[in-house]
Residue frames relative to the residue before (quaternion, step in Angstrom):
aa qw qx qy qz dx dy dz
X 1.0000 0.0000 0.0000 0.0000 0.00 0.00 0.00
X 0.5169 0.5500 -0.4507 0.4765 3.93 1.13 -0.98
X 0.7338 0.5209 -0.3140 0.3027 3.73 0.16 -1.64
X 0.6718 0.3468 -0.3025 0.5805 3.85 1.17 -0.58
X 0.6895 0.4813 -0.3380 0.4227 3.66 0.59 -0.10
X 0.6231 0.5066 -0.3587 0.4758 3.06 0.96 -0.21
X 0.6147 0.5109 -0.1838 0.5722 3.49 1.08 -1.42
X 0.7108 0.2647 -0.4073 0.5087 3.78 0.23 0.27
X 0.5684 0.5528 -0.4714 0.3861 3.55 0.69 -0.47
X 0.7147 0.2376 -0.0369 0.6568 3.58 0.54 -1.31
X 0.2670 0.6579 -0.6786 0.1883 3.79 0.08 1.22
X 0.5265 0.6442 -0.2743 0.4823 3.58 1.39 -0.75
X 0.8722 0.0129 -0.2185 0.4374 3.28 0.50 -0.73
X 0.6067 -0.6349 0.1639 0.4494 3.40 1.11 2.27
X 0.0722 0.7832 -0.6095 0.0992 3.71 0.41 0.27
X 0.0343 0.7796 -0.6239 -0.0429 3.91 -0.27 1.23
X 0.0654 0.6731 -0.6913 -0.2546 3.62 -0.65 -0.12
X 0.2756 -0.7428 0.6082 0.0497 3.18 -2.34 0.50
X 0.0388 0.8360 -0.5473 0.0117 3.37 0.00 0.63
X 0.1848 -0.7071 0.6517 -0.2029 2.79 -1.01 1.95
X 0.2712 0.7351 -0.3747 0.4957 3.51 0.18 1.69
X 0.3254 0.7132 -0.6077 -0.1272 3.44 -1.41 0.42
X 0.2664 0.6774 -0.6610 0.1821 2.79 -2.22 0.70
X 0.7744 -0.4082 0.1266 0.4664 3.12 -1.49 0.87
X 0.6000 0.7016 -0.2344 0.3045 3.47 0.68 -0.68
X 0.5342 0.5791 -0.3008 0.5374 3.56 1.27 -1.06
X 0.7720 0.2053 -0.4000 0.4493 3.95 -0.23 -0.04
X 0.4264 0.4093 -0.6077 0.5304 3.70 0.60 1.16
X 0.5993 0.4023 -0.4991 0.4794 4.08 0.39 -0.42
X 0.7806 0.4454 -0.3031 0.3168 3.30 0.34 -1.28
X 0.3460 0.7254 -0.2842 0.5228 3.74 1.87 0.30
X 0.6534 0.4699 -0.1114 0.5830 3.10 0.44 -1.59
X 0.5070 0.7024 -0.4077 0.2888 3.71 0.21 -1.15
X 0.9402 0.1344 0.1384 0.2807 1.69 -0.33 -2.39
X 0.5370 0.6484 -0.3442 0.4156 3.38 2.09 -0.45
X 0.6910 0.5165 -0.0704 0.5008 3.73 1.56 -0.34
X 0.3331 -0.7703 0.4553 0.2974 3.08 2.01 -0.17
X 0.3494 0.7225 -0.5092 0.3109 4.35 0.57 0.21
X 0.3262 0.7764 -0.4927 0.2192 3.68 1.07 0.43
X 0.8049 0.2357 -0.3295 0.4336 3.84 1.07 -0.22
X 0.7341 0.4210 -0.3729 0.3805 3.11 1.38 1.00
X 0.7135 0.3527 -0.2211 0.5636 3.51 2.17 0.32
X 0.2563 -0.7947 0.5488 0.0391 3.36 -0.73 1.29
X 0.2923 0.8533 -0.4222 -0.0909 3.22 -1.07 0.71
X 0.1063 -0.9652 0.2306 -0.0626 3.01 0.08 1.79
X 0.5765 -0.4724 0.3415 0.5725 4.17 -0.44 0.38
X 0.6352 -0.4979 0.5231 0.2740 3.23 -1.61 0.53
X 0.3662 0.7523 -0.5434 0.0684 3.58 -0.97 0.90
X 0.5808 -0.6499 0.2963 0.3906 3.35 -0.36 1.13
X 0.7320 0.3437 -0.2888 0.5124 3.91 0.49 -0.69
X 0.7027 0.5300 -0.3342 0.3371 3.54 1.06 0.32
X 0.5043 0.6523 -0.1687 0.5401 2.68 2.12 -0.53
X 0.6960 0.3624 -0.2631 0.5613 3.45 1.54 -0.94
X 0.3504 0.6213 -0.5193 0.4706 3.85 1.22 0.15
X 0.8818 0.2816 -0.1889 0.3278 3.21 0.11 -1.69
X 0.5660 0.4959 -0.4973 0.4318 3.70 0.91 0.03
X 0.5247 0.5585 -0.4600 0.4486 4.00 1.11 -0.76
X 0.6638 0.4548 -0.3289 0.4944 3.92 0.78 -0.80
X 0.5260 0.7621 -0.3551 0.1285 3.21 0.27 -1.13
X 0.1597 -0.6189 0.6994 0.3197 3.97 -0.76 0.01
X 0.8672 0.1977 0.0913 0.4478 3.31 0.41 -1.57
X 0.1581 -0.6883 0.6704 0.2277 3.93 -1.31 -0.30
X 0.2578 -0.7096 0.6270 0.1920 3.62 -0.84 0.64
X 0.0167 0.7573 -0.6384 0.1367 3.25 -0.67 0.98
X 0.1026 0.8170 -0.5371 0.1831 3.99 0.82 1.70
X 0.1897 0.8292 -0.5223 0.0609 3.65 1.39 0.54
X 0.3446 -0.5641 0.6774 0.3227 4.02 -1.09 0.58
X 0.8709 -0.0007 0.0401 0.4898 4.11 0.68 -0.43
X 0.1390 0.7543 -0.5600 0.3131 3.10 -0.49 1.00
X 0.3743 -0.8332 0.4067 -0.0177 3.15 -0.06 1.85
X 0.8140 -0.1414 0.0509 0.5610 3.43 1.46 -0.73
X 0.0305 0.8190 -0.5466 -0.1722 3.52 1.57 -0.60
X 0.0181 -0.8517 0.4890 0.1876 3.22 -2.33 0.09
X 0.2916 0.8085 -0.3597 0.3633 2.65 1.74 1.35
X 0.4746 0.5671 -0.4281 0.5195 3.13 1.76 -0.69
X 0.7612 0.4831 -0.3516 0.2519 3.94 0.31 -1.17
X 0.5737 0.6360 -0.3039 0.4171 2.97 1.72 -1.30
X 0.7775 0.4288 -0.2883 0.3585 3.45 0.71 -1.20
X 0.4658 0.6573 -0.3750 0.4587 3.30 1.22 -0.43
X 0.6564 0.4983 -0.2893 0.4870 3.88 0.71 -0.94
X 0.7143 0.5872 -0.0890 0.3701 3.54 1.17 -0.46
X 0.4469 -0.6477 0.4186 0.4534 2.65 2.04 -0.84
X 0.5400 0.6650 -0.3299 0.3966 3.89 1.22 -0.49
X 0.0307 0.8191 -0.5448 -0.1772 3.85 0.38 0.47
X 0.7563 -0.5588 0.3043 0.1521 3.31 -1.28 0.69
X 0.1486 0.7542 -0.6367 -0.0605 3.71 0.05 -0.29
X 0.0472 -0.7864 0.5981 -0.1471 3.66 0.04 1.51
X 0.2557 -0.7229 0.5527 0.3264 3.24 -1.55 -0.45
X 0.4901 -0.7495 0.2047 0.3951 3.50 -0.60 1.05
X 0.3944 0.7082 -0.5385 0.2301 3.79 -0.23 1.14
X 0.8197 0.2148 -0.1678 0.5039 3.29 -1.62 -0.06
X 0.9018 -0.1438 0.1662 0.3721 3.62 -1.23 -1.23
X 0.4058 0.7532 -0.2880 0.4302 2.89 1.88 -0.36
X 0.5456 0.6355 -0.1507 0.5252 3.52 1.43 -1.18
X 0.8851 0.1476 -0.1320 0.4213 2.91 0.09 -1.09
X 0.5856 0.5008 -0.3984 0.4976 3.83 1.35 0.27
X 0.8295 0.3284 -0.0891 0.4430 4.12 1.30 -0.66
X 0.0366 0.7650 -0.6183 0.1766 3.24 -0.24 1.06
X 0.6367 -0.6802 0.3405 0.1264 3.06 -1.46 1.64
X 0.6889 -0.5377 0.4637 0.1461 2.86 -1.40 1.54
X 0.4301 0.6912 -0.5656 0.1314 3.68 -0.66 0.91
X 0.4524 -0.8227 0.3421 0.0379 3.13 -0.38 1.64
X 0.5361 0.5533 -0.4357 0.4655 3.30 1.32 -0.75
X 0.7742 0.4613 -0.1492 0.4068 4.08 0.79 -1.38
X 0.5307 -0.6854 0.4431 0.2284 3.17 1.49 -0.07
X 0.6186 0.5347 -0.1913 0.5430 3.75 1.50 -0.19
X 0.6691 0.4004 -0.3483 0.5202 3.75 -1.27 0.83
X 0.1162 0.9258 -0.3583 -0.0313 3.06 -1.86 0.63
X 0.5176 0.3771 -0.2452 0.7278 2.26 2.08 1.93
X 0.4495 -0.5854 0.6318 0.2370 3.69 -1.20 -0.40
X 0.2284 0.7839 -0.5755 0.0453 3.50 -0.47 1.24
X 0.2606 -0.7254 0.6201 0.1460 3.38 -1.37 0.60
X 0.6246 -0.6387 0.4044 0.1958 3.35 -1.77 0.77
X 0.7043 0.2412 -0.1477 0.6511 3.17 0.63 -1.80
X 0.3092 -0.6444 0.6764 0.1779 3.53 -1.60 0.85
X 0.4454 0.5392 -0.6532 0.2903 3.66 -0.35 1.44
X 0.7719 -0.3380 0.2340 0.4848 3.55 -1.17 -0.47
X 0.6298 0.5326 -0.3426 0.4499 3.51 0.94 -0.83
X 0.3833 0.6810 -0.4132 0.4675 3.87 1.16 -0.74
X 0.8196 0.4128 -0.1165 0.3798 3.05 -0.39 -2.30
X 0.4913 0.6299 -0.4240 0.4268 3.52 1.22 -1.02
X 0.8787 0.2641 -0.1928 0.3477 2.81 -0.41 -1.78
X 0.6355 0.5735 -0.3650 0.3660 3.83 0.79 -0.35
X 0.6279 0.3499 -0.2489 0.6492 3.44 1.77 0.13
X 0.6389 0.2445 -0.5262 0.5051 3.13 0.63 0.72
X 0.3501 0.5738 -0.5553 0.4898 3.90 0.69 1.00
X 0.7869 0.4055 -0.2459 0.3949 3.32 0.88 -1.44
X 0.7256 0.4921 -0.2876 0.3855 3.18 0.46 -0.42
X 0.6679 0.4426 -0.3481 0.4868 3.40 1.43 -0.23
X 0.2372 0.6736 -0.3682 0.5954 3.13 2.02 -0.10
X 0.6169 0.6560 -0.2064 0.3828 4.06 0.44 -1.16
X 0.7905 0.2354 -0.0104 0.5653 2.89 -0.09 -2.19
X 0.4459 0.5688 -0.6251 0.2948 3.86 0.66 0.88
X 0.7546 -0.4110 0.3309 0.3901 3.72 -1.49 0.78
X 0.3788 -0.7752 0.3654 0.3495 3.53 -0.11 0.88
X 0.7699 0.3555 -0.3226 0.4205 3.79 0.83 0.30
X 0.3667 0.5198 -0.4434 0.6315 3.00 1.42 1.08
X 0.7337 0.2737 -0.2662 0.5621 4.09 0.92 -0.34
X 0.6953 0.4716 -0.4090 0.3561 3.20 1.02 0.26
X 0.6603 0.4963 -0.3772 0.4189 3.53 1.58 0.25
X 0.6166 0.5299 -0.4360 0.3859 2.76 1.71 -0.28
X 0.5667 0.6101 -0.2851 0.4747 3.78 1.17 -0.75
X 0.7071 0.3760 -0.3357 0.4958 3.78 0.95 -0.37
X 0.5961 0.4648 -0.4404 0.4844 3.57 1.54 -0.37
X 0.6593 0.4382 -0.3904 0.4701 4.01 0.72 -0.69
X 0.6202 0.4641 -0.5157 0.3661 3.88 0.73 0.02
X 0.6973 0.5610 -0.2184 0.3891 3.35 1.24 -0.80
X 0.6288 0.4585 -0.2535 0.5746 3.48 1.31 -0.27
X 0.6260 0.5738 -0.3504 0.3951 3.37 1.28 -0.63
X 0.5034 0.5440 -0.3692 0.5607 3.74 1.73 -1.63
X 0.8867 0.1834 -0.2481 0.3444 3.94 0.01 -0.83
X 0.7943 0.3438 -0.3924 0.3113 3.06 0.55 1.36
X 0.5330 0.5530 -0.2565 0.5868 2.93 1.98 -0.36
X 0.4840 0.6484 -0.4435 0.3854 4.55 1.15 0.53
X 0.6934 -0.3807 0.4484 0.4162 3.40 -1.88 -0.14
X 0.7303 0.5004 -0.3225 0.3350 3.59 0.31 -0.89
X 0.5441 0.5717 -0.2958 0.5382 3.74 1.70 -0.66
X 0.6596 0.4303 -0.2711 0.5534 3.20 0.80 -1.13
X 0.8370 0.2185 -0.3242 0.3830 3.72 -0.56 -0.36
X 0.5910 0.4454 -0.4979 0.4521 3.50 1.21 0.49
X 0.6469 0.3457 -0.5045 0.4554 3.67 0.71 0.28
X 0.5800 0.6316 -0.3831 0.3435 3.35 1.00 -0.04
X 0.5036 0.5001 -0.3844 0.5904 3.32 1.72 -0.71
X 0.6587 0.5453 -0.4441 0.2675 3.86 0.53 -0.88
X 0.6974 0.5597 -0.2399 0.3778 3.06 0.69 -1.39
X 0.6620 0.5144 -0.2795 0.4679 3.38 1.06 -0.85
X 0.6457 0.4822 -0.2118 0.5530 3.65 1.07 -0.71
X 0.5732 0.4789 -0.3753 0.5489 3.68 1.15 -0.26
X 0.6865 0.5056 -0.2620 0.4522 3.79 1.10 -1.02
X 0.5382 0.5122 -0.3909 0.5433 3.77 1.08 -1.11
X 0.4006 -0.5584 0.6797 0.2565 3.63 0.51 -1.41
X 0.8090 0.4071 0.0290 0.4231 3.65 1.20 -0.41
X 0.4535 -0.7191 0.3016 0.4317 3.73 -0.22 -0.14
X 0.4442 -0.7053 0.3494 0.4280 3.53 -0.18 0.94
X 0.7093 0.3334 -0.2178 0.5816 4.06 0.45 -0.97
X 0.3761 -0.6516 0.6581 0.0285 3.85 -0.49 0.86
X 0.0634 -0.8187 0.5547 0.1346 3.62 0.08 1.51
C-alpha cells in the first residue's frame, strides 16, 4: 500500500522509484505494478551489480525501510553517489545515517523511527521537500554528503577502527612498534 501511496502523492513531481533487487518479495511489487497500472513510474528489475551502480548514479534517494538490518550497504553506497538514504533508524542504519539538516550543513539522509507506513511516509515527505529545494542549495548539500561519505564510508576507515577495537580488546597495541 506505501509503494502506491507514495507514487501518487508525488506523481506531480514525476517521482519514479526502481527497485533493483531479489527475493521472495519482488512478485508483491510486481502486484502492486501491475494491479495499479504504475508501469511508467515503477521498475522492477533482477539484481545486477552494474545495474545497481546505474541506479544509484541516477538516484535522488535509496529506500532503506528495513524492520532489521544489522549493517546494510546501500545506504553508504548510495550516499557515495549522491543517492541519500531514506532509512529507518535501526541496527547499522543508525550508525551509518544521520539527519539531513540543511540550515547546519550536517547529515546525510532522512530517517524515521516507527517502521510502518506512516514512518516511511513521513520520512519521504522530508525527502522530497529535501527535492523541491533550489537546485543549488541541493547541490551543496549532495556534494558535501558525497565528500564526507568518500572519507568515511572506505577500507582505510574501516580497518582503522577495526585495528582500534581490537587494540582496545588486547588492551594493547595490535603491531608492537
Amino acid at each position: 500500500e506505501i509503494l502506491y501511496d507514495i507514487v501518487s502523492r508525488y506523481w506531480e513531481d514525476n517521482l519514479q522509484v526502481v527497485i533493483v533487487a531479489n527475493g521472495d518479495f519482488k512478485v508483491h511489487f510486481h502486484n502492486i505494478v501491475r494491479f495499479h497500472g504504475l508501469h511508467q513510474r515503477v521498475l522492477v528489475a533482477d539484481f545486477q551489480e552494474n545495474l545497481s551502480r546505474l541506479a544509484y548514479g541516477v538516484a535522488d534517494f535509496v529506500l532503506m525501510p528495513s524492520f532489521f538490518e544489522p549493517c546494510g550497504l546501500p545506504q553508504m553506497i548510495g550516499a557515495l553517489y549522491g543517492a541519500l538514504p531514506v532509512a529507518h533508524d535501526i541496527g547499522g542504519l543508525h550508525d551509518t545515517v544521520t539527519r539531513m539538516d540543511v540550515e547546519s550543513s550536517t547529515g546525510n539522509g532522512f530517517l524515521f523511527e516507527i517502521a510502518d507506513p506512516k514512518g516511511l511516509f513521513w520520512a519521504m515527505e522530508q525527502a522530497m521537500a529535501f527535492h523541491r529545494l533550489p537546485r543549488d542549495v541541493k547541490a551543496r548539500q549532495i556534494s558535501r554528503v558525497m565528500k564526507e561519505s568518500s572519507e568515511s564510508f572506505n577500507h582505510t576507515v574501516t580497518a582503522k577502527a577495526y585495528m582500534d577495537l581490537y587494540e582496545r580488546m588486547l588492551q594493547r597495541p595490535l603491531v608492537q612498534g
